[in-house]
C-alpha positions in Angstrom: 87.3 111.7 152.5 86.3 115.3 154.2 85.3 117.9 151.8 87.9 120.2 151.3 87.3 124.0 152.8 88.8 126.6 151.0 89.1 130.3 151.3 88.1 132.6 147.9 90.6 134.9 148.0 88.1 137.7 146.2 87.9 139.6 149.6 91.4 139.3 149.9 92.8 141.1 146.4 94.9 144.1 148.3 97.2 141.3 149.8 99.5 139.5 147.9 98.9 136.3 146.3 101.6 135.0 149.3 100.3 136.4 151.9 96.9 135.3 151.4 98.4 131.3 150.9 100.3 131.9 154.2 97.3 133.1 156.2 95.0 130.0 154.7 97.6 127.8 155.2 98.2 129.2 159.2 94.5 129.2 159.9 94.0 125.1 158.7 92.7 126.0 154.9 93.2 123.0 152.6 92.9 125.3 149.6 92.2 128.3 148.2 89.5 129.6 145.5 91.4 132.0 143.4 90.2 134.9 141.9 91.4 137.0 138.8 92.3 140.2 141.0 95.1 141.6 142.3 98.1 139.7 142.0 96.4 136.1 142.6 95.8 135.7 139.0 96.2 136.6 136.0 94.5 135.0 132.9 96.9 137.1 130.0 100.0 136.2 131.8 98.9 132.6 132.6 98.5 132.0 129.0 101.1 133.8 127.5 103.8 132.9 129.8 105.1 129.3 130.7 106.4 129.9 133.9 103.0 131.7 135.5 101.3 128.5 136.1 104.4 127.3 137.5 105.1 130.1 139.6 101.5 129.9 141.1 101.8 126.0 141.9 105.2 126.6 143.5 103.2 129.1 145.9 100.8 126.7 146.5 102.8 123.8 147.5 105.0 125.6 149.9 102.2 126.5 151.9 100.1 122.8 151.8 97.1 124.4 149.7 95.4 123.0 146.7 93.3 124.6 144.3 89.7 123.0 142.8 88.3 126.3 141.1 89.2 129.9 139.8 86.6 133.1 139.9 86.5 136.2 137.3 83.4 137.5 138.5 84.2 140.8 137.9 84.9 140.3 134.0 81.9 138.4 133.7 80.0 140.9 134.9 80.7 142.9 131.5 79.8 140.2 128.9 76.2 141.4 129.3 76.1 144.4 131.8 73.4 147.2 130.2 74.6 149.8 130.7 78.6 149.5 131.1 79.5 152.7 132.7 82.0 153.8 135.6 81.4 151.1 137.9 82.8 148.4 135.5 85.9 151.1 134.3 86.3 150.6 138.5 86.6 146.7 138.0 87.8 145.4 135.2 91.5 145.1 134.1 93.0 148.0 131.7 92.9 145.8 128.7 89.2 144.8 129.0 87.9 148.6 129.8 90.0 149.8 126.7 88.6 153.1 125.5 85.1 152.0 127.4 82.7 151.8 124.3 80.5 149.5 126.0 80.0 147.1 122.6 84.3 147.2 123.0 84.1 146.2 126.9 81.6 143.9 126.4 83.2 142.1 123.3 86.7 142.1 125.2 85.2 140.7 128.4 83.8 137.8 126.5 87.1 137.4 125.4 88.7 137.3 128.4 86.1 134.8 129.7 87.3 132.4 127.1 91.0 132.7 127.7 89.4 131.9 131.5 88.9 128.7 130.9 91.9 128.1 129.0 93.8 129.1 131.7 91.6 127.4 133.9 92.6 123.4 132.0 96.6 124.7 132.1 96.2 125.4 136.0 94.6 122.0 136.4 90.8 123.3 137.3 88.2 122.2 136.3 85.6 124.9 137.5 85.5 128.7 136.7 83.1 130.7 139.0 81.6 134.1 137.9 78.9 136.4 137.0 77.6 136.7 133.7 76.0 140.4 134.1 72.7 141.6 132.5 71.1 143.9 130.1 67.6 143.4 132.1 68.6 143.5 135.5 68.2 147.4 135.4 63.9 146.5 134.7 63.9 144.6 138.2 61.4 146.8 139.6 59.3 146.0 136.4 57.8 149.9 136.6 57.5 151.3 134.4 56.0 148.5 132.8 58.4 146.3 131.3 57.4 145.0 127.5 57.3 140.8 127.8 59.2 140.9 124.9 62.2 143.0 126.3 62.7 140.1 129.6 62.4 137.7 126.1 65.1 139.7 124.6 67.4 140.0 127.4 67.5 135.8 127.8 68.5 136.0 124.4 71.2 138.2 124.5 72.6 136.3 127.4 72.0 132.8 124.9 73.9 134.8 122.2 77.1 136.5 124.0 77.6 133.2 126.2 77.6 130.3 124.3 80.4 131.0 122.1 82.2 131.2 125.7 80.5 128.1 127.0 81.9 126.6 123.6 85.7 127.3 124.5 84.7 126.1 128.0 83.7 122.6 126.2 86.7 122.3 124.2 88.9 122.8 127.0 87.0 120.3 129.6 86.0 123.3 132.1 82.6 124.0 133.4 81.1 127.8 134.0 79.5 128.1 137.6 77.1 131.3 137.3 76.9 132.5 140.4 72.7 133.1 141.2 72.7 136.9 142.7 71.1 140.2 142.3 72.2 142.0 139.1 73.0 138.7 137.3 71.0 137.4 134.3 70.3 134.1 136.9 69.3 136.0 140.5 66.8 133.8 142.2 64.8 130.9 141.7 62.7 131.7 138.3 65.6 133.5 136.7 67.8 130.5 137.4 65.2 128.4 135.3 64.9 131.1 132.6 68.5 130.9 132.1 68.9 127.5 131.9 66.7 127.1 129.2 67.9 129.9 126.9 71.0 128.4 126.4 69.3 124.7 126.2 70.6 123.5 129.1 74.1 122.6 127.9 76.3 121.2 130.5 79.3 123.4 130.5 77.1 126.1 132.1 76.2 125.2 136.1 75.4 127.5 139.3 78.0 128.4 142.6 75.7 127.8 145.4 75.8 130.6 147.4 72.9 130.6 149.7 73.1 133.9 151.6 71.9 135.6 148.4 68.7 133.6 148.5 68.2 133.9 152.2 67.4 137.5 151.9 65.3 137.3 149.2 63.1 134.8 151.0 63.9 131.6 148.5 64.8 128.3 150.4 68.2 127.6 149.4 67.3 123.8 150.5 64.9 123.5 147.8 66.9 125.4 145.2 69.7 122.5 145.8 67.2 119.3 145.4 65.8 121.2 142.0 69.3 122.3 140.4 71.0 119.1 141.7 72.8 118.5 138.5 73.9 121.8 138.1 75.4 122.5 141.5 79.1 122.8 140.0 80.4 124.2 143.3 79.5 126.2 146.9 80.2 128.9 148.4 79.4 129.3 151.8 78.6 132.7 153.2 75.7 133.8 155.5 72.8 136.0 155.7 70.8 137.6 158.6 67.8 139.4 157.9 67.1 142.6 160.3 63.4 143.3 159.7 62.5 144.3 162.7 60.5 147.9 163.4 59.1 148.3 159.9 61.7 150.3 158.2 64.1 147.9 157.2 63.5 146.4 153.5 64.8 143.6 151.3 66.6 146.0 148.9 69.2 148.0 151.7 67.8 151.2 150.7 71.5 152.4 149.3 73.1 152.5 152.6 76.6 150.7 153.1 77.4 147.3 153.8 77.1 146.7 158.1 74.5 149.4 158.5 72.1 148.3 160.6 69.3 150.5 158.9 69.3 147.9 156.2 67.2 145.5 155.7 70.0 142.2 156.1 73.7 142.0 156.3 76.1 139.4 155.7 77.7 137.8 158.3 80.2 135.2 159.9 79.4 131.6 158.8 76.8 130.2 161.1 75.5 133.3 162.8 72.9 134.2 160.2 69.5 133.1 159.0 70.8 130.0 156.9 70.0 126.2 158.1 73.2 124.7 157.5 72.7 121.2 158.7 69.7 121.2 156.4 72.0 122.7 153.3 74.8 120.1 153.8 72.3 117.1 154.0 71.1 117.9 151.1 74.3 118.4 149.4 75.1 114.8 150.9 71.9 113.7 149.1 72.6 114.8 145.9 76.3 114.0 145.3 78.2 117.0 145.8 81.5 116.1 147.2 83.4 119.6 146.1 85.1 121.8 148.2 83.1 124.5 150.1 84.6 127.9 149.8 84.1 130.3 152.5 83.9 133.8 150.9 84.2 136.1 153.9 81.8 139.4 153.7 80.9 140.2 157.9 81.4 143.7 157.7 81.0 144.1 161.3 84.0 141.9 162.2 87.9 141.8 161.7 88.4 139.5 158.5 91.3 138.1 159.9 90.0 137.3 163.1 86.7 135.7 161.0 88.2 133.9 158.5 90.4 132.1 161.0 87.4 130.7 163.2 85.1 130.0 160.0 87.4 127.1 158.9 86.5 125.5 161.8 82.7 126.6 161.9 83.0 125.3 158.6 84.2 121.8 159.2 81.9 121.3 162.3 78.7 122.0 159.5 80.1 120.0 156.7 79.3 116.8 157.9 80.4 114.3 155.5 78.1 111.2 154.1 77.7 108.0 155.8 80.1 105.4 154.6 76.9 102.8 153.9 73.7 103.8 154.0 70.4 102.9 156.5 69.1 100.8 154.2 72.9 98.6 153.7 73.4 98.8 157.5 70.0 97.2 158.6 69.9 94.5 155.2 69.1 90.9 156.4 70.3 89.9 152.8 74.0 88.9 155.0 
């Protein structure tokens, strides 16, 4: 059976949940990845009242879409964020900001993580998608020099504020799917194994592959796949081109906007960019993965509409599926 391509509705949160489902469904999506903004989702309402859940299947079903997985990357981001200051107040839902103490913001977004996944199991899902923030991120340039046992200490207090979330996720039969990319606790290859093993390596917590966020910081998002291939909970598939041309360009987009071409790389439409996709989805094929891919549209130098529409289709062309029997079955002379 073909994998299912989806659209994550994230880049999509000033249009209504509706809309978004009739535009998916028009352009030949067979689902949608929904995210806990705007008017797609809401974890408080799905849990406190019985007709939400309904309400958001009902929407669904009239327009032919399934959903596999939800995001709240945006409240994740909170649970360990150092500092929490007037970005987060920018992102985060009035209940979790509160008064803004950042202990408070922090506590209530690991709240609102758990009640996540409960949400999650009475939707259906099985997958949750999100950051997880990080009080070390802000020590990336490690200069001043950076104490061994403050990069120690900031593994731990991811360890400490996640898995009583990861336990709710357990008890409800979801699985967390940390998204690997700058300002996260898990942002490239190293990190990824750091993490991993400061929370033991429990099963409820898993990695979105995402590879455009590896592509620009020079780590083969092949290899990444064949090393986490038990962790690879779900995909994302957006692209990366680097523009390093002329020596000014660098990997960290010198503060200048998204689509400026003074920056070092950009994101952009689904197989335009720098990532080998035909290598990516063999690999997938070799390790198992058979979950939906979720195109997460971020080409700031084209019309979303217009992109979105011709990336299902990119999409499907790339996402080859496995071979019904392999080499090895096909050529047996055991008949």
């Amino acid at each position: 059976m073909p994998r299912p391509i989806t659209l994550f509705t994230g880049q999509w949160a000033d249009l209504p949940f509706e809309e978004v489902c009739r535009l998916a469904s028009e352009w030949g999506y067979d689902g949608v990845e929904i995210a806990c903004s705007g008017d797609h989702f809401d974890v408080a309402q799905a849990l406190s009242d019985d007709t939400y859940i309904a309400g958001r299947k009902e929407i669904l079903e009239r327009h032919g879409l399934q959903v596999w997985a939800i995001s709240n990357h945006l409240v994740g981001q909170a649970v360990c964020d150092d500092p929490i200051d007037f970005r987060h107040e920018a992102i985060l839902p009035s209940r979790v900001w509160g008064d803004g103490d950042p202990e408070g913001v922090r506590q209530r977004a690991a709240a609102e993580l758990a009640d996540t996944a409960r949400a999650a199991a009475k939707l259906g899902v099985k997958t949750v998608i999100g950051f997880t923030g990080s009080s070390i991120w802000q020590y990336v340039a490690m200069f001043p020099p950076v104490p061994a046992a403050r990069i120690e200490a900031g593994y731990k207090d991811f360890a400490d504020r996640w898995n009583p979330i990861l336990d709710v996720f357990d008890e409800v039969g979801v699985r967390f799917a940390h998204e690997v990319h700058p300002g996260e606790i898990a942002y490239d290859y190293w990190t990824t194994v750091a993490t991993l093993e400061a929370i033991g390596h429990r099963e409820a917590f898993g990695l979105n592959w995402d590879p455009s966020h590896m592509v620009w910081q020079d780590i083969d998002p092949v290899g990444f796949l064949w090393d986490f291939k038990d962790r690879i909970y779900h995909v994302d598939c957006k692209d990366t081109r680097k523009r390093m041309g002329g020596g000014r360009n660098g990997r960290m987009g010198s503060h200048l906007p998204w689509g400026d071409p003074r920056r070092g790389w950009d994101f952009v439409s689904t197989g335009h960019g720098d990532v080998h996709w035909e290598d990516c989805f063999r690999v997938l094929n070799s390790i198992g993965y058979d979950g939906p891919i979720s195109i997460e549209w971020e080409d700031a130098g084209m019309d979303r509409k217009t992109g979105a529409a011709e990336a299902v289709n990119v999409v499907r062309a790339l996402a080859f599926d496995q071979p019904e029997a392999s080499f090895d079955a096909a050529f047996s002379t055991d008949k």
